[in-house]
C-alpha positions in Angstrom: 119.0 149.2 117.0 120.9 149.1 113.4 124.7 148.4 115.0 125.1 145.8 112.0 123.8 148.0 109.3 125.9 151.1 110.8 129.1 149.3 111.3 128.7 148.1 107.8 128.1 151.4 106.3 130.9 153.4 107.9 133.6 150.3 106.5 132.6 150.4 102.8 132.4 154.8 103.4 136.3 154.0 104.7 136.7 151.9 101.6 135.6 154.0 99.1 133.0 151.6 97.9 129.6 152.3 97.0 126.3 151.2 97.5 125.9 149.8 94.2 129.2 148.3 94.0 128.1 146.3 97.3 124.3 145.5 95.7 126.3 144.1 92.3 128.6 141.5 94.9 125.6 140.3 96.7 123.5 139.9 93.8 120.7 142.3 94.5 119.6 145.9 93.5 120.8 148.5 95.0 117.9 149.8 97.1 117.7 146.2 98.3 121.5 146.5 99.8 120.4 150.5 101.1 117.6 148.6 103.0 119.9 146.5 104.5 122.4 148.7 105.5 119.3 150.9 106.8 117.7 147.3 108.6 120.1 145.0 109.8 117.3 142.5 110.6 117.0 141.7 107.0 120.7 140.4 107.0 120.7 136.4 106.2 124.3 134.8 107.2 124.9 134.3 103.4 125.1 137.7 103.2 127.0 138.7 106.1 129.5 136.4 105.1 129.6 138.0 101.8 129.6 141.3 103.2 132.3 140.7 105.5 134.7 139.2 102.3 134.2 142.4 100.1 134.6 144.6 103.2 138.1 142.5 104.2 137.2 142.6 107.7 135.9 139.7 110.1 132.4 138.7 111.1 133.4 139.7 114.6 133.8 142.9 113.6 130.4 143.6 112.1 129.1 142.5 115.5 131.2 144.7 117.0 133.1 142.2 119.4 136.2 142.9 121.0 139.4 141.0 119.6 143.1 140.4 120.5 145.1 138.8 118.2 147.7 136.3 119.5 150.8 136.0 117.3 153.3 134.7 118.7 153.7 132.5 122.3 157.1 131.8 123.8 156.6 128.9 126.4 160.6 128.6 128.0 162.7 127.0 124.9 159.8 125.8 122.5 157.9 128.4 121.2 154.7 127.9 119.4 153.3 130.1 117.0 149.3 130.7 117.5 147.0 133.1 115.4 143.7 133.2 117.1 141.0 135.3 118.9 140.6 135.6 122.5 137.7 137.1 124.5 137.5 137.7 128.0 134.4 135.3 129.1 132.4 138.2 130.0 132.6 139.9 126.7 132.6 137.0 125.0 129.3 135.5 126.6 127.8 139.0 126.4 128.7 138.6 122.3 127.2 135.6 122.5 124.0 136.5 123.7 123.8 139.3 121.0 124.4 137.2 118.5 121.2 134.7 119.7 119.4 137.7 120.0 120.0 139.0 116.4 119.6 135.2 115.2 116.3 135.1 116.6 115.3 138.2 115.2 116.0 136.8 111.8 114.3 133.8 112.5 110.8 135.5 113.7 111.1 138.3 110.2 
């Protein structure tokens, strides 16, 4: 399964960026970058990171986790201002156990 790779592929499409442009900001050749966009397994944290900066999106949303953005909190008369993520616990756990799952997959390649 290559949701990493795909999810990645269809931002930079909506960006207008190409392949190259992507292998030239991670420092590799560009059939290096179409392999990993083709094989998600061969992603290294260093590069997601990296991905996810040039892309201007979150790593959350390479992983394709579920997000809700809290702006704003009024609490009676004192309002406090929070920008965060919250996850339901199920989603978030189920996330979770992706995540260790793609980790591991790294780790054993």
């Amino acid at each position: 399964m290559n949701i990493v790779g795909n999810r990645i592929r269809k931002r930079r499409e909506e960006k207008g960026i190409t392949q190259e442009v992507m292998a030239m900001e991670l420092e590799v050749s560009q059939s290096n970058y179409g392999r990993l966009e083709k094989d998600d397994n061969r992603l290294t944290i260093p590069k997601i990171l990296k991905i996810a900066e040039v892309l201007e999106v979150n790593i959350a949303y390479l992983f394709g986790e579920k997000a809700t953005n809290v702006i704003h909190h009024n609490n009676g008369d004192h309002a406090q201002a929070a920008i965060g993520t919250i996850y339901s616990d199920k989603e978030h756990i189920k996330s979770l156990k992706e995540e260790i799952e793609f980790l591991r997959g790294l780790s054993r390649g």
